[in-house]
C-alpha positions in Angstrom: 33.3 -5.6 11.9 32.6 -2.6 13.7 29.0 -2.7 14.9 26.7 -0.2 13.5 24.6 2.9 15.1 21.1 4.0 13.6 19.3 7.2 14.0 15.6 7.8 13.3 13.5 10.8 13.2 16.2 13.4 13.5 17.3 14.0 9.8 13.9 13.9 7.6 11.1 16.5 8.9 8.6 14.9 6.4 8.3 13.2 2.9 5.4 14.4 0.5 3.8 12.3 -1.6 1.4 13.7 -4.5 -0.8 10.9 -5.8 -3.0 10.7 -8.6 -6.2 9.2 -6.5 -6.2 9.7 -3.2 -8.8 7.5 -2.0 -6.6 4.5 -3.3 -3.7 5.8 -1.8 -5.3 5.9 1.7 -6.8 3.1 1.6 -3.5 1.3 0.6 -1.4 3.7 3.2 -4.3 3.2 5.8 -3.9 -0.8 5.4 0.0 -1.1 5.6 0.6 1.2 7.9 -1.7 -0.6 10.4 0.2 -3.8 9.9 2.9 -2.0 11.1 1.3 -0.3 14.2 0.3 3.0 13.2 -2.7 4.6 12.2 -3.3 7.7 9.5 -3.2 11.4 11.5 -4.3 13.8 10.9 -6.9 12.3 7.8 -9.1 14.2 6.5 -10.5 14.6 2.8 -8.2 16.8 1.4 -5.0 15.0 2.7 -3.9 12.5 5.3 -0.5 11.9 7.0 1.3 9.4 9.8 4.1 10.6 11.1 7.1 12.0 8.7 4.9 10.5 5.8 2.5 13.4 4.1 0.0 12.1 1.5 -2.1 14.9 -0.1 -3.9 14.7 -4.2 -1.1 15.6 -6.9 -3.8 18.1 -8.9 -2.3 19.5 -11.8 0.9 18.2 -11.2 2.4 14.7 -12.2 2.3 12.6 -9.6 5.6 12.1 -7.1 7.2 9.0 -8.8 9.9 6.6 -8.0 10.2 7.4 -4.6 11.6 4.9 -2.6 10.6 5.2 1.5 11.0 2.3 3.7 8.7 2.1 7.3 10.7 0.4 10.4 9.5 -2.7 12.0 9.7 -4.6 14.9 9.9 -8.0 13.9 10.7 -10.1 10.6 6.9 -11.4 11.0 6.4 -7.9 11.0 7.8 -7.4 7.3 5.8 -10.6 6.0 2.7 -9.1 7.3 3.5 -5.9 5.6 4.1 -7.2 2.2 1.2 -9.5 2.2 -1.6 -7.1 3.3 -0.1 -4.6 0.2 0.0 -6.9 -2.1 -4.0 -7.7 -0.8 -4.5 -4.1 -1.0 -3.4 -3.7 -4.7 0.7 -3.4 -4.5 2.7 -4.6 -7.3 5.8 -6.9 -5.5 9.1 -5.1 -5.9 10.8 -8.1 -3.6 9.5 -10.6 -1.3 10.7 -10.6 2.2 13.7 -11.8 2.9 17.5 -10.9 4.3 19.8 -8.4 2.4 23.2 -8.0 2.2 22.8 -4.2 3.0 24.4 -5.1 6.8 23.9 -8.1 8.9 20.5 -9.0 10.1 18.8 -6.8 7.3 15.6 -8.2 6.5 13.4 -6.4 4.0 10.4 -6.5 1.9 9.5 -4.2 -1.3 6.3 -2.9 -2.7 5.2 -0.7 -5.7 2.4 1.6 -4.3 -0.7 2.6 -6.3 1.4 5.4 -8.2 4.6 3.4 -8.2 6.8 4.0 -5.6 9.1 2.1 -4.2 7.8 1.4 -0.8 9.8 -1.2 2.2 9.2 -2.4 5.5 12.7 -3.4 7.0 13.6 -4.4 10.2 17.3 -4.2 11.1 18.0 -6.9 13.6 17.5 -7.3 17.6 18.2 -3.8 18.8 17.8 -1.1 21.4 16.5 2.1 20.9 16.8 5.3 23.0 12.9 6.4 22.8 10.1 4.7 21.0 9.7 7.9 18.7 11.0 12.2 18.7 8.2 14.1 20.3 8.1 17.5 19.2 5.5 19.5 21.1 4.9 23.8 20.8 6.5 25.6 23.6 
């Protein structure tokens, strides 16, 4: 089997999600994505964001459905972790953790976030990356 390469953070610019209620969907986003390491920047009333992921009220418009975005972890505990705290925050389960047959040493969980969407924590396996994150600064 040929062994596999990942790359992170250099295709996607961002993902915007328009919810019906925004509180709920910060307080879910603001729980899961602390499991996970991260904390919600910039957040303010009108919107609120961490990294590629931009969260902001849907107004008039439907909301963004049956979108499916999966976070990166660093562990399998990790992913359990994850899909317990949403499911304490309100998720609906969309698959418990546990390996797929995507590629070896796939191990994923799935949630269904206050408006639906399809929303993973995976973690791919012992690995090692280049850089932590992309740090894109102004010139």
């Amino acid at each position: 089997m040929m062994p596999m390469e990942f790359h992170r953070g250099r295709l996607l610019d961002h993902v915007h999600l328009r919810v019906k209620d925004l509180q709920r969907s910060h307080d879910f986003y603001q729980t899961v994505l602390a499991i996970l390491g991260f904390t919600l920047s910039p957040d303010t009333p009108h919107y609120f964001a961490c990294d590629e992921l931009f969260v902001s009220p849907a107004g008039d418009d439907p909301p963004t459905a049956a979108v499916h975005i999966a976070f990166q972890t660093s562990s399998r505990a990790a992913v359990d972790e994850f899909h317990k705290a949403a499911l304490a925050a309100g998720a609906i389960d969309n698959g418990a953790p546990g390996e797929r047959d995507y590629h070896p040493g796939y191990y994923g969980a799935f949630v269904r976030d206050p408006d639906g969407n399809n929303i993973e924590a995976v973690y791919h396996g012992p690995n090692r990356r280049s850089a932590d994150s992309v740090v894109v600064r102004p010139a």
